[in-house]
C-alpha positions as CSV (number, residue, x, y, z in Angstrom):
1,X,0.5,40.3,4.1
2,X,-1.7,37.5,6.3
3,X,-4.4,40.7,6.0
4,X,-4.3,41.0,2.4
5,X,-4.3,37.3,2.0
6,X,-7.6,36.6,4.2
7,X,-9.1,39.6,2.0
8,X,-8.2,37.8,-1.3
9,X,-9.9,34.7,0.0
10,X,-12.9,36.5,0.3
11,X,-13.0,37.2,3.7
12,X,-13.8,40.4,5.1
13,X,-10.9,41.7,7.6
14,X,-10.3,43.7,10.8
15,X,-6.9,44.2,12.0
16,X,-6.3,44.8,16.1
17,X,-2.7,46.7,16.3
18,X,-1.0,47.5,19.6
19,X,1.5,50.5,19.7
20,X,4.9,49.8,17.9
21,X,7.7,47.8,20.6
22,X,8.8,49.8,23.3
23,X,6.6,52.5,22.3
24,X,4.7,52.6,25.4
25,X,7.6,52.5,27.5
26,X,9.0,55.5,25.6
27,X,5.8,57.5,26.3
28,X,5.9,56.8,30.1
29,X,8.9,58.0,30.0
30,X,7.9,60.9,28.4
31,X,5.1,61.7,31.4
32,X,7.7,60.9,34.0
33,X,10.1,63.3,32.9
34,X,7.2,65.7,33.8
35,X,5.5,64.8,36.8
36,X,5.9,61.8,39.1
37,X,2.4,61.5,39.7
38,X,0.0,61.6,36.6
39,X,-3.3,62.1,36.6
40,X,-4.8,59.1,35.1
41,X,-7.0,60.5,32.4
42,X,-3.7,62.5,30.9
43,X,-1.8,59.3,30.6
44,X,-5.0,57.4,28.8
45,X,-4.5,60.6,26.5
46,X,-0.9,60.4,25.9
47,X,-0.7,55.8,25.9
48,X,-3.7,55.8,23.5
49,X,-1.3,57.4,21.0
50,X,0.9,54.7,20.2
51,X,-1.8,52.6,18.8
52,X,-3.0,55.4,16.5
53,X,0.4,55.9,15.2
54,X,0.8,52.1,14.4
55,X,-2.6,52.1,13.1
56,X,-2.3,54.8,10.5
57,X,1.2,53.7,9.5
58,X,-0.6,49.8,8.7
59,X,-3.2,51.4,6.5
60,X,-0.5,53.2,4.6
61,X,1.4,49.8,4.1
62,X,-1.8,48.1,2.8
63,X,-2.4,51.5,0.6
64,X,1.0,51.0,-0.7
65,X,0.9,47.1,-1.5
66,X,-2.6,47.8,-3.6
67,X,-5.4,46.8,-0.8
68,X,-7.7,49.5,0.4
69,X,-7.9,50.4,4.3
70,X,-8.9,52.7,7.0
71,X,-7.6,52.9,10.2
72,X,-10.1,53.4,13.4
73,X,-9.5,54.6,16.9
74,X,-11.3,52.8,19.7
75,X,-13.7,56.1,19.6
76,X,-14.3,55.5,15.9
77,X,-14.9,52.4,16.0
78,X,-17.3,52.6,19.1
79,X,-16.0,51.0,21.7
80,X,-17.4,52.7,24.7
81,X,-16.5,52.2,28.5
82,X,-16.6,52.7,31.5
83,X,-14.5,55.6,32.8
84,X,-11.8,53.7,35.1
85,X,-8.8,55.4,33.5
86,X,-5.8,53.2,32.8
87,X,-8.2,50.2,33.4
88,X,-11.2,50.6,31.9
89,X,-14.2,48.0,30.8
90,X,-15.6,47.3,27.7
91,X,-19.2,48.6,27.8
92,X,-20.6,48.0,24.3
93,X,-19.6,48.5,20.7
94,X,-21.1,50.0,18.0
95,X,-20.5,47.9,14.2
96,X,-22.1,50.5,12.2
97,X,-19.0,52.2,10.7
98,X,-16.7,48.6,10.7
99,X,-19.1,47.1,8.8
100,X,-19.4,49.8,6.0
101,X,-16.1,49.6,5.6
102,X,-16.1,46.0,5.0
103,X,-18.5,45.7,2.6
104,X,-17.2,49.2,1.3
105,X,-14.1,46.0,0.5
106,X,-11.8,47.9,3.1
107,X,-9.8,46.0,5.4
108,X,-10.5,47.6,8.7
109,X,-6.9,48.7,11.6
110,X,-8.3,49.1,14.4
111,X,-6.4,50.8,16.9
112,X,-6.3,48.5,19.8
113,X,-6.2,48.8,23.8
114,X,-8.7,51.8,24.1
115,X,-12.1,53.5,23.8
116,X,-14.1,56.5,25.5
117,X,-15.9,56.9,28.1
118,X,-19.8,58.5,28.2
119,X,-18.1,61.8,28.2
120,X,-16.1,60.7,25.3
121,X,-12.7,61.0,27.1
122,X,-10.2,58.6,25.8
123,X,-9.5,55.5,27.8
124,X,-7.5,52.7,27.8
125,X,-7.8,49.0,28.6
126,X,-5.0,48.0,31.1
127,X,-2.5,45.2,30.0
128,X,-3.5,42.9,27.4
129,X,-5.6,45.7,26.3
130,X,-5.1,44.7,22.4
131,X,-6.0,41.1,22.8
132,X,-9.3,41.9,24.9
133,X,-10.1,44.1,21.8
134,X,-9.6,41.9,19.4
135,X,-12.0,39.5,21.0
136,X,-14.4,41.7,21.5
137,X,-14.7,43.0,18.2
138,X,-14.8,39.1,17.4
139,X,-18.1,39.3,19.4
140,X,-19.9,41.9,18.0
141,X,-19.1,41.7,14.6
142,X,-19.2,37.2,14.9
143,X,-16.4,36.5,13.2
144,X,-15.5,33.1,11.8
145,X,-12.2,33.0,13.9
146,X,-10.2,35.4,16.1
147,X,-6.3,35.3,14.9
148,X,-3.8,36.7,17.8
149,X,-0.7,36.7,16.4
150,X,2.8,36.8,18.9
151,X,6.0,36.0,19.4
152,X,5.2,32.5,20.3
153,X,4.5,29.6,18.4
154,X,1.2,29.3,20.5
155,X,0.2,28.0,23.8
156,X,2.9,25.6,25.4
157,X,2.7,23.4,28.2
158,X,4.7,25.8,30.1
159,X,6.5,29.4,30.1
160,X,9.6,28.3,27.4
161,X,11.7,31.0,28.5
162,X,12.0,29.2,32.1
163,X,11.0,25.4,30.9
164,X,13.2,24.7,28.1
165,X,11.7,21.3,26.9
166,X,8.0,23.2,26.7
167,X,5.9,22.0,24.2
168,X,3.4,23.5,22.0
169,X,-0.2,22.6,22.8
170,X,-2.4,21.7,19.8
171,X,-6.1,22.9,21.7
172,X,-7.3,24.5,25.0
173,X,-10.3,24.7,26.6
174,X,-11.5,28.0,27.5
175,X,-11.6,27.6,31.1
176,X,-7.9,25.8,31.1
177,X,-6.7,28.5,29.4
178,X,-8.6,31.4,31.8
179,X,-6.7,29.2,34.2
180,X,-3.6,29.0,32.4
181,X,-3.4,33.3,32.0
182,X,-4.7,33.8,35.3
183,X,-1.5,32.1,36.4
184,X,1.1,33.2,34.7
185,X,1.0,32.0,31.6
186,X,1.5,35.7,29.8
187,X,1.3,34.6,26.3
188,X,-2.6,35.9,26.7
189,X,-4.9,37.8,29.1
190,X,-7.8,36.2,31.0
191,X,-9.8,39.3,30.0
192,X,-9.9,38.2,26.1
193,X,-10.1,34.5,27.6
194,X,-13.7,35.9,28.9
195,X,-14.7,37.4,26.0
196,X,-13.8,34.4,23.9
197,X,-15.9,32.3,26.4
198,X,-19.1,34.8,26.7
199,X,-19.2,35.3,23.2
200,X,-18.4,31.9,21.7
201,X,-15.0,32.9,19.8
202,X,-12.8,31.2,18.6
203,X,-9.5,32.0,19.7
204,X,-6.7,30.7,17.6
205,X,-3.2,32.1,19.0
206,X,-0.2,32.0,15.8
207,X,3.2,33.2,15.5
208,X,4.1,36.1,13.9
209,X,6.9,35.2,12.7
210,X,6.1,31.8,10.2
211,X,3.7,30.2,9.2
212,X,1.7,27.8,11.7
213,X,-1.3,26.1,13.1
214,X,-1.0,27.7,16.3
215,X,-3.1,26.7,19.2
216,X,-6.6,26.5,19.3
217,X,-8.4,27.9,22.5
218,X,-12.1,26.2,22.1
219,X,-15.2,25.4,24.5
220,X,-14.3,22.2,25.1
221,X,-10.5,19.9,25.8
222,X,-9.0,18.3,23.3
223,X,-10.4,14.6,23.1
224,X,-9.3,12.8,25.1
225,X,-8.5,15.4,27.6
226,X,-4.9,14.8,29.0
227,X,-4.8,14.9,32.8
228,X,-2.2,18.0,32.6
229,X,-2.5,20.7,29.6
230,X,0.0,23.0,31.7
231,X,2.0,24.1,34.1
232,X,2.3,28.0,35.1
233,X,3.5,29.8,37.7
234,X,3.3,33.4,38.9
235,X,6.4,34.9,40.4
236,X,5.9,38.0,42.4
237,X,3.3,36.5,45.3
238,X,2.9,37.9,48.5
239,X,1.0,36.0,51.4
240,X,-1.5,38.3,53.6
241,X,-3.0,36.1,57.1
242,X,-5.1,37.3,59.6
243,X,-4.8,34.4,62.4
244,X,-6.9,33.6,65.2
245,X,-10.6,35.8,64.3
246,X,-13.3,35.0,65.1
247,X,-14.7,31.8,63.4
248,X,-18.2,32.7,63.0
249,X,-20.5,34.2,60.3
250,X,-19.3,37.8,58.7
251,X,-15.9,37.3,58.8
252,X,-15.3,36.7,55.1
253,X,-17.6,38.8,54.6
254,X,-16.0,41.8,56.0
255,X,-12.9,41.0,54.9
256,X,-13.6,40.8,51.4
257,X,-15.7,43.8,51.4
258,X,-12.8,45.8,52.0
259,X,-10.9,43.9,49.3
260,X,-13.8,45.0,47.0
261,X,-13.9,48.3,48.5
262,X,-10.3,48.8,48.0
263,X,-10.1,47.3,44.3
264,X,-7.8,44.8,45.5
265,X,-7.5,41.6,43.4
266,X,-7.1,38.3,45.4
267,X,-5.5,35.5,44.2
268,X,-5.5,32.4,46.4
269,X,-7.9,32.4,49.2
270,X,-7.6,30.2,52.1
271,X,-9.4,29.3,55.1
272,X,-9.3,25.8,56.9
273,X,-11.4,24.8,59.3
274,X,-11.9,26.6,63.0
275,X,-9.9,25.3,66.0
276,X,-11.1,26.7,69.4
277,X,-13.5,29.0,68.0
278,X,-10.8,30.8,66.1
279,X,-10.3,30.7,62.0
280,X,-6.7,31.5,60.3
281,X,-7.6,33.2,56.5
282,X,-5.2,33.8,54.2
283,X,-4.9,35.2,50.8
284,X,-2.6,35.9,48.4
285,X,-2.1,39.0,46.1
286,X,0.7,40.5,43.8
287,X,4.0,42.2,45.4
288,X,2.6,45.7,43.9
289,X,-0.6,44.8,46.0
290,X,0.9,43.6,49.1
291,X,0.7,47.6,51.0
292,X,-2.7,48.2,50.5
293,X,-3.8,44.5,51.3
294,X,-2.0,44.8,54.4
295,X,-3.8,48.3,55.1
296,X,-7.3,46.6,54.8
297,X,-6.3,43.3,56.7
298,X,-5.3,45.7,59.8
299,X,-8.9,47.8,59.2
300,X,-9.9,44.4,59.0
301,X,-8.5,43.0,62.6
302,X,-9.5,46.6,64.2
303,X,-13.1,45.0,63.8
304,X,-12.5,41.4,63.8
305,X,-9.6,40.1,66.1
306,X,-6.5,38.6,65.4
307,X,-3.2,40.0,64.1
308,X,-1.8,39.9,60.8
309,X,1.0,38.4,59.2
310,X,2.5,38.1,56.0
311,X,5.2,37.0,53.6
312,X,7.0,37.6,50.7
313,X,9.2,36.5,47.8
314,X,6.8,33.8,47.2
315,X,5.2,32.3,44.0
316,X,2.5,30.4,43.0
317,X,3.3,27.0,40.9
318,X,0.2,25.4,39.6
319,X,-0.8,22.0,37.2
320,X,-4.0,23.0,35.0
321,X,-5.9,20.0,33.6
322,X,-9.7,18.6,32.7
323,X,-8.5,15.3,32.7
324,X,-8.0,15.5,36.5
325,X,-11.5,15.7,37.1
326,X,-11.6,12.1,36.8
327,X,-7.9,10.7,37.6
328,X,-7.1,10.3,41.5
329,X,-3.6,11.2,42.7
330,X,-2.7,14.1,40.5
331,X,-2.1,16.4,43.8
332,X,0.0,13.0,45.2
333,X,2.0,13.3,41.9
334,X,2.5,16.6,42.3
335,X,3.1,17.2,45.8
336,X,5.5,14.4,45.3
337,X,8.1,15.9,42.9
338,X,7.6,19.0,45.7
339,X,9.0,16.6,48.0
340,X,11.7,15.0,45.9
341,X,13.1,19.3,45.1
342,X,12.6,19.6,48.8
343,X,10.4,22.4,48.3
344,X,8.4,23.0,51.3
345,X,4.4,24.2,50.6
346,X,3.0,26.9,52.1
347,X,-0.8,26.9,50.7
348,X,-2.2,24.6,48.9
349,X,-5.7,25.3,46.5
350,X,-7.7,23.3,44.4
351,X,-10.5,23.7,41.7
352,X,-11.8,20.5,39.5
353,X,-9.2,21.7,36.8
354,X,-6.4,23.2,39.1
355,X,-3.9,22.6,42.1
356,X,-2.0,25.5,43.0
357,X,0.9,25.9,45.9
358,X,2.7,28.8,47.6
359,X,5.9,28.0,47.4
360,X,9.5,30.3,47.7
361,X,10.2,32.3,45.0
362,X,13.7,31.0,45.1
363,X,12.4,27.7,44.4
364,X,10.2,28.5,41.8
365,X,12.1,27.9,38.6
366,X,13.3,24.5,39.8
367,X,9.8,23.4,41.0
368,X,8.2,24.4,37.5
369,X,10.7,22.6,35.6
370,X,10.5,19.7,37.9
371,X,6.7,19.6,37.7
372,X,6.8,19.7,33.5
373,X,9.0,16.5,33.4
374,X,6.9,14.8,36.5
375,X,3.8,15.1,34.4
376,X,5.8,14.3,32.0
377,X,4.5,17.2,29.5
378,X,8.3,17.1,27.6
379,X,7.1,14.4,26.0
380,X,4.9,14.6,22.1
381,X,1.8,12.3,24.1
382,X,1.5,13.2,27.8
383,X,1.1,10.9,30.3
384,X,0.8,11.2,34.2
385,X,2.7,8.2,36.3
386,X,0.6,6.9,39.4
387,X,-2.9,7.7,38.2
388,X,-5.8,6.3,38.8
389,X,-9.6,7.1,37.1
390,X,-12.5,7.0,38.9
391,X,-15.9,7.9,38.7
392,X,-17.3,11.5,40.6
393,X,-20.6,12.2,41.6
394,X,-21.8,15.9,40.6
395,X,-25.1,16.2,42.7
396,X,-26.7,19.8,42.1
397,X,-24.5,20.4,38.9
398,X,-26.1,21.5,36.1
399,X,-26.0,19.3,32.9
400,X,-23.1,21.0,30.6
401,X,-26.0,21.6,27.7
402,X,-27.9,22.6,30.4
403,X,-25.5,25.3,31.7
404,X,-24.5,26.4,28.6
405,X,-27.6,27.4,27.3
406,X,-28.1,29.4,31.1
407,X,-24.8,30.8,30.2
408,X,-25.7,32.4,26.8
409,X,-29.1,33.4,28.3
410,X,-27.5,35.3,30.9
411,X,-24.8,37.2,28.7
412,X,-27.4,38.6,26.2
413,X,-29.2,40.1,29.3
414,X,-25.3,41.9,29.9
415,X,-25.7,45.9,30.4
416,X,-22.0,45.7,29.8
417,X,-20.0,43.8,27.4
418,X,-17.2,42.8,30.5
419,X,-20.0,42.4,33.3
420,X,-19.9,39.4,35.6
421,X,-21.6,36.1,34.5
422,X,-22.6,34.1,37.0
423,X,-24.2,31.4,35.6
424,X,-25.0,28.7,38.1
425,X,-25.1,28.2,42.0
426,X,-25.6,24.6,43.3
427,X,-24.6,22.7,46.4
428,X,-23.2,19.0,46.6
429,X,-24.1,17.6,49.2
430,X,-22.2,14.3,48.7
431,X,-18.7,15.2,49.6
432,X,-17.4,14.8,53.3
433,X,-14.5,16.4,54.9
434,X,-11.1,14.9,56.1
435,X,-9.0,17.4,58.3
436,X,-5.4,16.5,59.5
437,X,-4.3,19.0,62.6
438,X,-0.8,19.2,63.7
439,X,1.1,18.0,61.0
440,X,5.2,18.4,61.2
441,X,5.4,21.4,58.9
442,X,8.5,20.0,56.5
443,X,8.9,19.0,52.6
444,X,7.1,15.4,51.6
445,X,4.4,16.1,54.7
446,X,1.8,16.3,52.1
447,X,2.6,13.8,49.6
448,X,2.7,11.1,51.9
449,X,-1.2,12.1,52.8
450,X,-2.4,12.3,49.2
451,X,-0.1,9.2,47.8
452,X,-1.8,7.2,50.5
453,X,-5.3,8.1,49.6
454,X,-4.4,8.2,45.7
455,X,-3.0,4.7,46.1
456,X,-6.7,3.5,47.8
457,X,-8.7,4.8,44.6
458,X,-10.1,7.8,46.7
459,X,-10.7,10.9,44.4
460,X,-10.3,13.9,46.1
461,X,-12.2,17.4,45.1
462,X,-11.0,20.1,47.5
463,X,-8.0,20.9,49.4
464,X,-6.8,23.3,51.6
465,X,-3.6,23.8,53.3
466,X,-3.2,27.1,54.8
467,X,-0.1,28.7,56.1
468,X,1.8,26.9,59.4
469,X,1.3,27.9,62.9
470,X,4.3,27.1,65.3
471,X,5.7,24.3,63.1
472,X,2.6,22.7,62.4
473,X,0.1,22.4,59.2
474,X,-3.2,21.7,58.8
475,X,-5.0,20.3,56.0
476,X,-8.5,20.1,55.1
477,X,-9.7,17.9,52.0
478,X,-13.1,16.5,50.6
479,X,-13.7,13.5,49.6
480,X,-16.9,11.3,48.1
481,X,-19.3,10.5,51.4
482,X,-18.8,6.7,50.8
483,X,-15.6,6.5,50.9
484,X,-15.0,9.0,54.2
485,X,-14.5,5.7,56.8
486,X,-11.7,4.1,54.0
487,X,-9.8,7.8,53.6
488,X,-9.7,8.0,57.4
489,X,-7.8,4.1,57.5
490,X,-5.6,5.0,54.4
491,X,-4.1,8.2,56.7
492,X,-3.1,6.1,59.2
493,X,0.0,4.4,57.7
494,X,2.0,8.3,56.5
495,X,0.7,10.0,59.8
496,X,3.0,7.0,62.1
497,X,5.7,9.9,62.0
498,X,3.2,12.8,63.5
499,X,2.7,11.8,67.1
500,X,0.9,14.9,67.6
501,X,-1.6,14.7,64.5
502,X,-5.0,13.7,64.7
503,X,-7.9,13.5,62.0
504,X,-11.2,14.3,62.1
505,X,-14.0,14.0,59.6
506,X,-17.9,15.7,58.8
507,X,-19.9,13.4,56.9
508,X,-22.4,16.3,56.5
509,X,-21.5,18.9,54.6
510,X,-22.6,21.1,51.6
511,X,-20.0,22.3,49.1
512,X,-21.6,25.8,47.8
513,X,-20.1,26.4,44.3
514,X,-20.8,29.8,42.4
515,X,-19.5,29.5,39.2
516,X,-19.4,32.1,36.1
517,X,-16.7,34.1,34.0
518,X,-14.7,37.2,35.4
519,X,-15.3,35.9,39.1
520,X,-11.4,36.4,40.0
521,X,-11.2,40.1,38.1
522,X,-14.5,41.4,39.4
523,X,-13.5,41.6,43.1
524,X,-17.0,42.3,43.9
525,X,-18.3,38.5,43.9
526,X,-16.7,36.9,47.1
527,X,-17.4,40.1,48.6
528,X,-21.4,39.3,47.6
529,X,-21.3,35.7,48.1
530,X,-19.8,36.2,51.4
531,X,-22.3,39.0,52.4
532,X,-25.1,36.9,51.4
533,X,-23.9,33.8,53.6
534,X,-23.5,36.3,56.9
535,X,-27.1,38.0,56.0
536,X,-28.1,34.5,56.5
537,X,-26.0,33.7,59.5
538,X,-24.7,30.7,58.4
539,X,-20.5,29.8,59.2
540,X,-17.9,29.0,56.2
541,X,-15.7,26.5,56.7
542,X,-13.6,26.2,53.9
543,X,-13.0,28.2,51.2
544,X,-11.5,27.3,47.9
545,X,-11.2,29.9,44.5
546,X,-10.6,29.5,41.1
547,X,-10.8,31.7,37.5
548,X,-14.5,30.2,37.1
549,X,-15.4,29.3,40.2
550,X,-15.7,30.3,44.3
551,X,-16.3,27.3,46.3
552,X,-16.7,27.2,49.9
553,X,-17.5,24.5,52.9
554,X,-20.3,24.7,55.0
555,X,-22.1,22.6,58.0
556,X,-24.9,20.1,56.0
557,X,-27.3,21.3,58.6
558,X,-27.0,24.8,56.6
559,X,-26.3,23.5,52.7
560,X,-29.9,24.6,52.0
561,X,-30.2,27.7,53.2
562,X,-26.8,28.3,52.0
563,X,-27.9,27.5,48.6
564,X,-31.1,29.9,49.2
565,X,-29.2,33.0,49.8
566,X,-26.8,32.6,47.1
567,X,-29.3,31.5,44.7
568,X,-31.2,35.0,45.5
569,X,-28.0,37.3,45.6
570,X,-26.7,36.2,42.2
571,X,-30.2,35.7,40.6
572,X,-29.8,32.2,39.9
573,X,-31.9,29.4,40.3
């Protein structure tokens, strides 16, 4: 009915269907009752069925209700790919036939979550394959808006099903909300997050069920941006840790060749700084992933050094926000309510828009809930207790026009509708770093650090605290270059209570940032950026990733040269 309506308010229409409910499941079934072990381009044959029968059905409910239609599969629409079966990329799509049918005054079904390859066998998408369609065909065909329709209201502040006092968020950025899906936050995939950034759609997710605004998922916050849009949380983590390699150039390199090698994607990726000559890395990938990560971190130490750990029934619990760029002590605030669940962390990342911690999976239910109502997101007009704003300093950033206009330059250049966009490298060169060794590894250890330097106005960028040693934590954090001498007073007063910790801090470093869209599902990047910084011999010493961004930590001595070699491996100056 919402078809026929746009259509009679003179709109032209394309509908994105997925297969009917439990469809899919019913047609796995179907190939396990067979063979335990399908090939791959047999079950892209048989899954690519469901949305043609709920395609051809939709048309015949339009025909019936008076409107014209004419359902589509992906290969007659056009959509070509590449030929990774069950997890293929969009490659290009043709408009030719969707637009005859539109001004033919057809509304167009379009069968969603597949395509064909070059030799025109039928692929699929992987999961969220419908949305990434849909946005997508948004982008070729420049559509006024993008409608997903679900069994939501929209986006909320967190998952409802676990927070019950979620609340529905009126606007999203694109980059929260590739933060928010990366994370957990199912309601959407990152992949049609990409699209709807690359291409400049707009995104509006609805219910299916009533009538409603929805939420809009736009270039830029909602004014003004509230330090917290969300909280999310991914379930099924496992940890992987190679401890004491070599802490020299190559290392990340080779390990996350092998990840790329592999087709392994990485979540959180860790590494604080060297003790001894020796580097701990860590990284974090789903419980279906954790065999073969643990197969390339041995291949890995067979090279390298070192012996690998891991754990898991862990999850990730992460706070997503633009208004944190400016507000000092949201990781305090955080970290805080950590303390007060006595939730112990076990890795901590940051981004400009993101704080994420490792936490146990038993935990994580009561930790999301408790982080909502600390940020106090139950409530119609958020707002964050214990605060602060200050002012950041963004040397080597690009100005946002500035970037955006790189941005658009480089995705018309695309061979391939779902290639990497890297659209800026740059170095800042005025952060320094604070690092904290030997820390008692127990619950509130790290919101006493960051409520002491949130309380003396400090804003702090990165932080890294990777998995403890023999009782003890470290953790590594950047702050603004002027205020390095007043972060290192402000520890004094919560590290009374670690006689064995001391601090130590590098007023001259250069914080390497490559930033783009896709870097966390194109495992390819870190594997390049890494490769590039070992070609040029220089040392990482921190390491910090997000959904838009790799950062990482090197000596000052090397931020040029740094900046040279990734400037030249991604093409960007």
């Amino acid at each position: 009915m919402r078809a026929i309506a746009a259509k009679k308010a003179g709109h032209q229409v394309v509908m994105v269907v997925s297969a009917r409910g439990k469809k899919t499941d019913e047609l796995i079934t179907l190939a396990r009752e067979i063979t335990g072990k399908p090939r791959p381009r047999e079950m892209d044959m048989l899954l690519s069925t469901g949305e043609q029968e709920s395609c051809a059905l939709m048309a015949m409910a339009i025909h019936e209700l008076g409107e014209d239609a004419i359902s589509l599969t992906g290969a007659q629409i056009g959509v070509r790919t590449d030929g990774s079966h069950t997890k293929a990329r969009i490659i290009s799509i043709s408009t030719q036939r969707m637009k005859e049918a539109l001004n033919a005054g057809q509304i167009v079904i379009a069968a969603g979550f597949q395509g064909v390859d070059e030799a025109f066998n039928i692929t699929t998408l992987g999961r969220g394959g419908s949305d990434t369609t849909a946005a997508a065909l948004a982008a070729v065909l420049e559509a006024d808006f993008c409608d997903i329709y679900t069994d939501v209201e929209g986006v909320f502040t967190s998952d409802p099903r676990v927070v019950k006092d979620a609340t529905k968020v009126e606007q999203v950025s694109y980059d929260e909300m590739l933060e928010l899906a990366s994370l957990g936050a199912g309601v959407m995939h990152s992949r049609s997050i990409e699209f709807a950034k690359k291409y400049r759609v707009n995104l509006r997710v609805k219910p299916s069920y009533a009538d409603g605004p929805g939420t809009l998922i736009a270039p830029e916050p909602a004014n003004p941006a509230p330090v917290v849009t969300g909280v999310a949380f991914v379930r099924n983590e496992s940890r992987v840790s190679l401890i004491g390699v070599p802490d020299q150039p190559g290392v990340m390199s080779r390990i996350f060749s092998l990840l790329s090698e592999n087709k392994i994607p990485v979540d959180m990726v860790v590494q604080n700084v060297g003790v001894a000559g020796t580097a701990n890395i860590s990284f974090t990938v789903s419980e279906d992933d954790l065999t073969k990560a643990l197969t390339v971190a041995t291949t890995a130490s067979e090279t390298l050094g070192g012996t690998v750990q891991h754990d898991d029934e862990l999850s990730k619990v992460s706070v997503v926000g633009h208004g944190m760029q400016t507000h000092t002590g949201v990781a305090a605030q955080m970290f805080r309510v950590l303390a007060n669940e006595g939730t112990n962390i076990k890795i901590v990342t940051t981004s400009e828009i993101k704080i994420s911690v490792l936490i146990d999976r038993a935990d994580c239910d009561k930790v999301a809930n408790a982080v909502h109502t600390g940020f106090r997101l139950n409530e119609s007009v958020a707002t964050t207790p214990r605060i602060g704003v200050a002012s950041t300093n963004s040397s080597g950033v690009r100005k946002v026009e500035d970037a955006e206009k790189l941005e658009e330059d480089i995705v018309s250049q695309l061979t391939g509708m779902e290639d990497i966009v890297v659209s800026d490298v740059y170095c800042d060169t005025d952060q320094a770093r604070v690092t904290i060794k030997k820390l008692v590894d127990r619950p509130g250890v790290a919101a006493d650090v960051f409520t002491a330097v949130a309380d003396g106005g400090v804003l702090v960028d990165m932080i890294i605290q990777n998995a403890a040693q023999d009782g003890f934590a470290n953790i590594s954090f950047t702050v603004p270059v002027y205020d390095v001498d007043k972060t290192v007073a402000l520890l004094a007063e919560p590290l009374k209570d670690h006689p064995e910790a001391n601090v130590s801090c590098d007023p001259s470093i250069g914080k390497l940032s490559v930033v783009g869209i896709g870097l966390r599902s194109h495992t390819e990047v870190g594997a390049r950026m890494f490769r590039a910084l070992a070609d040029a011999q220089i040392n990482v010493q921190m390491v910090n990733t997000s959904e838009i961004k790799v950062s990482v930590v090197v000596a000052g001595s090397d931020a040029q040269r740094a900046l040279d070699a990734l400037q030249k491996a991604f093409s960007v100056t």
